[in-house]
Structure formats: C-alpha cells, structure tokens
N, C-alpha and C positions, 0 to 999 in steps of 0.2 A: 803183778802181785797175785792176782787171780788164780793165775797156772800155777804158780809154785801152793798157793795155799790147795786147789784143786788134788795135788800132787800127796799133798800132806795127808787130806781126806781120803785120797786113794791106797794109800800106805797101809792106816790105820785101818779099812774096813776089809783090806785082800787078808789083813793080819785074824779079822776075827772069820774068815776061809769066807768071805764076800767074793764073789768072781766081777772083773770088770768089764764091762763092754761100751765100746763106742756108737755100735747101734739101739737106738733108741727103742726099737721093735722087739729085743730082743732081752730088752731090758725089766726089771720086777721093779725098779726103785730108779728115779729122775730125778739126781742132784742141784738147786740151780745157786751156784758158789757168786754169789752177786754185786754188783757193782753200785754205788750212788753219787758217783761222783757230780751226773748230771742226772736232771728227772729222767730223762728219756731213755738212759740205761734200766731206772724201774719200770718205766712202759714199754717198753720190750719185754720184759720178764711176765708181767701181768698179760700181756696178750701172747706169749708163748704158752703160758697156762691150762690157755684155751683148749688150745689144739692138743693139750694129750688125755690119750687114753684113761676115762677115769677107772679102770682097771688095774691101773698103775699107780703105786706110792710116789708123794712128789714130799722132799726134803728141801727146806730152804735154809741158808745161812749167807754168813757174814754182813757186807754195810748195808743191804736192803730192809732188815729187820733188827739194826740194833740201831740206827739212828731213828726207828720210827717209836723205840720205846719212850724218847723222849718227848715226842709230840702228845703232849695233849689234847689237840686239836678235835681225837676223834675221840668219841664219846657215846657210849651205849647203857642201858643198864643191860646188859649182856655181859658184861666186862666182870669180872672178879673184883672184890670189894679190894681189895692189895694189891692192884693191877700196877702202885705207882713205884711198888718196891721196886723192880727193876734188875739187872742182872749187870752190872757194872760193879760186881766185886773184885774186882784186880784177879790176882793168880790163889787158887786155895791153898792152905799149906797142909794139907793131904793128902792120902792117896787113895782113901774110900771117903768119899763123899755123900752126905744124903741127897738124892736127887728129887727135885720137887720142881712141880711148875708142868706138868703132861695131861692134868685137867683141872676145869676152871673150878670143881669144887671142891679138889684137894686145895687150891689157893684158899677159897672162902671158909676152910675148917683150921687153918693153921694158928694155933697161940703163939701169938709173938717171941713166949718164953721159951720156945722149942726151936728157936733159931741160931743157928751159933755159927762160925765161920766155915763148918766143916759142910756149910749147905752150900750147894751149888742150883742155880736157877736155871731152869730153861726155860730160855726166850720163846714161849712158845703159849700156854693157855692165860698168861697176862699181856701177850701179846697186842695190841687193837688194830696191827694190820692183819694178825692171824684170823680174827676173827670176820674183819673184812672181806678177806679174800674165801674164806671157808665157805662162806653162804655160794659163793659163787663154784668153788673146786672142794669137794667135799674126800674128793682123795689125797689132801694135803695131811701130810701127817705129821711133820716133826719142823718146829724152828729153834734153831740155836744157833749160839754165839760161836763166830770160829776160833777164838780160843778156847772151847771146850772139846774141841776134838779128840783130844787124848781119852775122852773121858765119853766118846761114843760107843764104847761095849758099855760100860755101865746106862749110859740113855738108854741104850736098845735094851737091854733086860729089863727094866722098867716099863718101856712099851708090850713085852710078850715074846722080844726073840731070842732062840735057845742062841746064847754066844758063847765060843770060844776064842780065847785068845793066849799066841805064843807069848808075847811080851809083857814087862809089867804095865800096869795105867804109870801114868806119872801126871804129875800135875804143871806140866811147862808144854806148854803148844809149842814153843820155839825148838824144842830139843828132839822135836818130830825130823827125820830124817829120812827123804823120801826116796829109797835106794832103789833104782831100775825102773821109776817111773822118770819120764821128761816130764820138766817143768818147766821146758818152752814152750813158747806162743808158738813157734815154726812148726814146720812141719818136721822137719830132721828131730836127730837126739843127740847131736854137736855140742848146744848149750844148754846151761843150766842157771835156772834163774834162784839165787840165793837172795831171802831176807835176813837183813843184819841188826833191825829194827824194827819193832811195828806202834803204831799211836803218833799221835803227833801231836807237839807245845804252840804250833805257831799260831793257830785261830784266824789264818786268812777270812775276811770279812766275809770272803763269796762260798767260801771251802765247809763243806760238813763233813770233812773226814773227821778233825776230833770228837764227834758228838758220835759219827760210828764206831770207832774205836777210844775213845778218850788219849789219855794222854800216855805220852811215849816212854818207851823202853827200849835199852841198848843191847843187843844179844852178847855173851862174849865172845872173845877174841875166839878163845880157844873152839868153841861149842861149831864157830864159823869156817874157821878154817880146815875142820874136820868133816863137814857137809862138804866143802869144796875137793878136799881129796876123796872121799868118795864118790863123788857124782865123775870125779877124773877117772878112778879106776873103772867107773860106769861107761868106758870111751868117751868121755863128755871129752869135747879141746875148747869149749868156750864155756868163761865164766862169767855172770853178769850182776853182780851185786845191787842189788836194791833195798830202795824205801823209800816213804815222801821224801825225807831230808837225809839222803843216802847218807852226805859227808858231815852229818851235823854228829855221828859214830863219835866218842871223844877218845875210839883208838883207829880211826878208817884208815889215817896214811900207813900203819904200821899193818892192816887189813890189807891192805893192797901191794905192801912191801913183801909181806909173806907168801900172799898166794901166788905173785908172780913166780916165785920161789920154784912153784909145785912142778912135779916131775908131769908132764902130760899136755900143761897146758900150752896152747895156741895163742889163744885171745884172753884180755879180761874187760869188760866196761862195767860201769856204773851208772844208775840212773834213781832218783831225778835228783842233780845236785841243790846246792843254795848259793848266791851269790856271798854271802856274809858269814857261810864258814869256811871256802876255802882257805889254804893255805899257800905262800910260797913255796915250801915243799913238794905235795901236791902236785900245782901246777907244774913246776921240777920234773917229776915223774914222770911226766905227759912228754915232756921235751927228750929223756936220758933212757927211758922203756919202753923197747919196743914193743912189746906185747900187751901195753897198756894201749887201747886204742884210742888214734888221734881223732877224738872227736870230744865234745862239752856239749849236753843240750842243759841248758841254764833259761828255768822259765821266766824273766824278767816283768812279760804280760800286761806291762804300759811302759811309757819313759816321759811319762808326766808326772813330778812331783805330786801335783792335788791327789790325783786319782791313786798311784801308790801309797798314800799316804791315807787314803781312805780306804784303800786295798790293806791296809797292813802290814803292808810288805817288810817294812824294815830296812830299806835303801833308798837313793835316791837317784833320778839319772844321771846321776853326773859319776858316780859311782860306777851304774852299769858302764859306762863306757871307759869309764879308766879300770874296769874288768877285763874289757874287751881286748884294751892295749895290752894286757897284762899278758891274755893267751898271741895275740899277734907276734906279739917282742919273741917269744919264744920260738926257736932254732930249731922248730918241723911244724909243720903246716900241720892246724889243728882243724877240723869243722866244725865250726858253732852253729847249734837250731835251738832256737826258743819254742819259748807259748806267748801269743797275745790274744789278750778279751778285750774286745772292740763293744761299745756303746755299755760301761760300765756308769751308775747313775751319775747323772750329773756332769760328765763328762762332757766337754765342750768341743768345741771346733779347736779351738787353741791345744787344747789336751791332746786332742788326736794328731792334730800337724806335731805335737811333741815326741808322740808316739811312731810316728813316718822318720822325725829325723833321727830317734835311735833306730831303725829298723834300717837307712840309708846308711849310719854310722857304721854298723854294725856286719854290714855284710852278709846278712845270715844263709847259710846253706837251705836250710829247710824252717816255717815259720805256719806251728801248730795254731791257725788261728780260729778262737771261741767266741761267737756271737752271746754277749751277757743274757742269760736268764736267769731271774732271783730264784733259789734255791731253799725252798721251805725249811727253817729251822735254824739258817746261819744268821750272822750278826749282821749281813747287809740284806736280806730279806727286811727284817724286824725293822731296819732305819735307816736304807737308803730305799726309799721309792724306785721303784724300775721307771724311770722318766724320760727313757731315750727312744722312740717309736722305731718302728722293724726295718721302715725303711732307708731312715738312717743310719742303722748298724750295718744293714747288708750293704749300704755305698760303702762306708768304712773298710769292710771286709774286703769287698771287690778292690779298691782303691790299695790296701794292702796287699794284694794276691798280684795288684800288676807292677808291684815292685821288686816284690818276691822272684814275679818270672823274667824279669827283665835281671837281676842279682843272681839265679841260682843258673841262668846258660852262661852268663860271664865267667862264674864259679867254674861251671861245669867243662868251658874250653879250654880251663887251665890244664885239665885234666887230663887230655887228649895226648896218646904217647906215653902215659905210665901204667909201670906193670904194679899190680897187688894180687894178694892172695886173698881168694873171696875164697866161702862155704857156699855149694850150690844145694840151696832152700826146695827149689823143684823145677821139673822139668815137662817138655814136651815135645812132638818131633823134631821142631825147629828149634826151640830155645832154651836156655833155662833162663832162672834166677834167682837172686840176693841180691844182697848190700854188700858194699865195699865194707874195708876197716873203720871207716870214715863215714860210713851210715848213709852213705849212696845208693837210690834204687840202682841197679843194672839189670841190665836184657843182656845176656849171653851169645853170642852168634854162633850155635854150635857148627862143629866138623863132622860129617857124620864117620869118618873112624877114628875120633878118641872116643876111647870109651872111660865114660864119665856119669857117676852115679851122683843120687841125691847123699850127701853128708860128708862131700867128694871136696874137701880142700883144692881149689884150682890155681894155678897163676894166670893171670889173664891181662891181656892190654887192653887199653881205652883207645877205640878207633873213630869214636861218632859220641858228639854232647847235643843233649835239648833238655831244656827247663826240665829239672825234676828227674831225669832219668841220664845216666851214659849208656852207650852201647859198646862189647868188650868181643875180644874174639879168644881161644884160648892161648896159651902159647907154649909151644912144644919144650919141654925140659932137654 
C-alpha cells in the first residue's frame, strides 16, 4: 500500500512542476511515506532520520504520525493548548479549504467559533511526535495525513512555496490517479498496485491500522476500474488489487470480473483477503480464470480458538480448515500462505500445538511468521499483558519454520516438470528472477543467447525444487 500511496504523492507534486529523484543526494525534499504496522518499522524511520543531510527538507506522512495523534502518552507544555483536536475529520466537502495547524501558535490563537468543516488540519504543529522528533531533526518541515494529499498545493502555499498547478485540488485522495508512475514494490513497471479501500472496521486486538487510519471506506467500482485501464495503457500486464480486507469490497467479485475483462492484462491478484468474506463465487473464479492468479494468501495467524478469539479475529479453526477444503476441492491447484503470530499473550503450549496442527492441515506454501510484540495503543497492549518470554516465542518460531521447510520442498517437487509464465523482476550474468503465478521465489538458469530483459514475460520450466525456492530454465517458443 505504501508504493501505491508513495505513487499518488508523486503524481500530485510532478503536477505542481516538483521534479522527482531517486537519488537522495540529489534531492531538496525527503519524503518518508510510513509504515506502523510494527514498532520497528517506526524505528527504522527514526534512525534514518539521522543520517540526512540537515540541509534538506524532510516531509513525513501517513500511519507513523496519525496513529501517534492519538497517544496521549506524550506530553509537554510545548504542546499547543488544542493539541487533542486532532485531524480525523473524514473527507471535507470542499475544495478550498482553510488550512491550519503549520505552527503551534496559530493552534493556541484559534476561537473555537471560527471553525467550521471547511477546515482542514495538518498533522503537524499539534502534532507530539512532531515535536519529539524536532528537537532532534530541526529540518523536519511538514506532517500530514495521506489523505490530504490532494490538498498538498494548498499546504505548501501556506508554508512559502510559489505553486502551480495543472489540475483542479479535489477533495477525494482516492480519485488520485497515478498515471506513469509504478506503484510496485518490484523493480519492473509490469505491475500495478491498485487500492479499492482504505480504513479498516475490524479492530484486531494486536492491529493499530484503524487508529491510523480510522475506519473504512469502499472506492467505487467505476473510479477502480478506470485506474486499472490506465495503468494498462501504461504497459502495466499485472494488476494487484489491495487493502487490509481486500474482499470485504461489497462489489470485489464483480471488481475482479471486470478487470479481467480489460484489454492488456496478463495477471490480476489480490491482497490481503479475509477468511469470513469470501465467497463461492470468488472462490469459482480462482478455479474457471485463468488470469486470476492461482494463489490465496489468507492470514489465519493462530488455529487456537482461545487465542483467535482474543485476537478478534472472527472465526474459528475449524472454520479455517473447512476454508482450506474449500480452495483444495477446487479443479486447479491453488497456493495458499498465511500469517502466523507465535507467543500472542497468554498463549499456551496447548494453543500452540493447535496452531502446528492447522499449519500441518493446511499445507501452506509459504508461512509469514510474527514473533508477538504488544504494539502501543491497540486493545491488546492496554489488556493483554505481553506474558510469553522471548525464548519461548523464538522456540515456537523455529518449531514452525521446520515444518514449513519440510511442507514447502514436498510443495515444491510437485512442481518439477511444469512450464509457467513468470515476469523477470531482475537480472545478472548468470541468473534472474521472480515469482511464479503461484507466488513462488525462482532462480532463473539463464542461456546466455536468449535475449531476455527485466519486464520480459518468460515461459520457463521447473527443473530443480528446495524449500522456498524452484529453480527454472527458459524454454524455447
């Protein structure tokens, strides 16, 4: 989600004639588009900090600084008397907004009765990590929310800079449409990573995305499928539909019936589903289209009742595994990867061997596994005690991982002897690589006279399997 939001921010400031560069050296302004899904994604940020040039503007946004408006925790008389207002007004219904919130003593001079919906906040001088981090990095200039993107020519006039811009503001961050930039993580510009959603209802115990973003909204149909034929005529051939609860969409099957549709495309996947909105249908699709790819990553993340249930999850294992049958029953070989968080509190030995037996059930191809750390600000910080010591998580962990690689080369020798069409990701004298359709690492074994670029659709056979990787050779048309 990063890269596409990243994409959106890059859209909007080439638009007010911002030039972009990759090289940081090279750079006037140091965007950091951020992550909080775990602490340690904001400690990395914080100690990237360091190292730049304080001759350089440094711009922060998204879950790093809008879940900290909520903490109370930190506390100054530094702080602007209004610091607890906050900037969780939903979408404004304007298109010149008054912008407020760029110093702490415009906060402390504002009458309440001069506030009306047409204000827009920047996350930024009632900020208490801005102020935090300021003492430290005094070249930090600007926090804001990334749904106010659209509405970055109006911030930066505000601050002092002469803007222009071709297009009108609009007040919908979602109807940002980021034409000729990639919004992949890869390195190609093959795919394109579409949000269909953003917010989320679900309030997982461990999970601070709704406190960074509050609660959910569905893009439309139409607004969706229009970003996807553009990023096609962009040469995109892969499409990847996201959000926390991709399918929880209440039009996704009919999303994904459409786009298959589109003239251009290759691939389509979607990430990250829910177990409890799929649909037979859906599932249907996975089995009857081929260009929808045959893989499910479905984060389950225990298969113990207690502990889901004090996860919040909203199923139970007996459910996950009559999931599982659901994708197996179906008439083309699907790859299922999960998530699981090992030493969630309170969790037991029992819990965990629960946990082993849907993971043996289950088969999984690949198996994203998170060591629990309570997570300042979510509902299982506040009241479940972190009560499981390190070294029992990390057995857990290991204990998982050798099941994993002992299930993903049995996986992987099925494999041996079929052709697919991969995108090759990148290369080097001897090899490249990607992922299969099926979300496979492979290693490439190149020939050295085909000539074979990065963004290069290949057809390739499986000649060699080990845990976690195939090895492919190409094969001549």
């Amino acid at each position: 989600m990063n890269y596409a939001d990243s994409a959106r921010i890059k859209a909007v400031l080439t638009n007010c004639w911002f030039l972009y560069t990759e090289n940081i050296e090279e750079s006037d302004i140091i965007i950091f588009d951020t992550c909080s899904v775990r602490q340690k994604s904001e400690d990395k940020i914080t100690g990237q900090l360091k190292e730049i040039n304080p001759n350089k503007k440094i711009w922060i946004t998204w879950c790093m600084i809008q879940h900290n408006l909520r903490n109370q925790k930190i506390t100054s008389k530094e702080l602007p008397e209004n610091l607890k207002r906050g900037n969780f007004l939903g979408y404004l219904q304007t298109k010149n907004p008054e912008i407020i919130g760029i110093t702490a003593d415009e906060i402390n001079t504002l009458n309440k009765n001069q506030l009306t919906h047409e204000t827009i906040w920047i996350n930024h001088a009632f900020n208490p990590l801005f102020y935090t981090l300021k003492k430290k990095q005094e070249n930090i200039e600007l926090f804001r929310r990334i749904d106010d993107t659209w509405f970055l020519p109006l911030i930066l006039q505000k601050l002092g800079y002469q803007i222009q811009h071709d297009q009108e503001v609009t007040n919908e961050y979602s109807k940002i449409i980021p034409e000729w930039f990639n919004t992949s993580m890869n390195n190609h510009k093959k795919t394109a990573y579409i949000p269909i959603s953003s917010w989320c209802n679900q309030f997982c115990s461990y999970c601070i995305v709704p406190y960074a973003r509050w609660l959910e909204k569905h893009y439309p149909k139409e607004q969706i499928i229009e970003e996807a034929k553009r990023h096609l005529v962009s040469w995109c051939k892969e499409i990847v539909l996201l959000w926390q609860i991709v399918n929880k969409h209440p039009d996704f099957v009919d999303i994904v019936k459409d786009v298959l549709k589109l003239e251009g495309l290759e691939r389509l996947r979607y990430t990250s589903p829910y177990p409890n909105f799929y649909t037979p249908e859906l599932l249907k699709l996975h089995e009857t289209e081929s260009k929808l790819c045959p893989h499910i990553h479905i984060p389950f993340q225990s298969g113990s009742n207690t502990v889901l249930k004090a996860m919040r999850r909203g199923y139970t294992s007996e459910q996950a595994k009559e999931f599982i049958d659901n994708i197996r029953n179906l008439k083309r070989d699907i790859s299922i990867t999960t998530d699981i968080i090992v030493g969630y509190p309170d969790e037991t030995e029992k819990d965990f061997q629960e946990t082993l037996d849907l993971v043996k059930y289950g088969k999984f191809d690949m198996i994203y596994i998170g060591i629990y750390s309570p997570r300042p600000g979510t509902y299982a910080h506040k009241n479940h005690p972190d009560n499981i010591d390190r070294k029992t998580k990390r057995a857990r962990r290991d204990n998982l991982n050798e099941i994993l690689k002992k299930t993903s080369q049995e996986n992987n020798q099925k494999e041996i002897g079929q052709i697919r069409k991969i995108i090759v990701d990148k290369k080097d004298e001897n090899n490249m690589y990607w992922y299969t359709d099926n979300m496979k690492q492979i290693i490439i074994i190149n020939k050295s006279d085909f000539k074979i670029n990065v963004w290069d659709f290949v057809n390739v056979r499986i000649i060699k399997a080990i845990p976690f990787k195939l090895y492919w050779e190409i094969v001549e048309n």
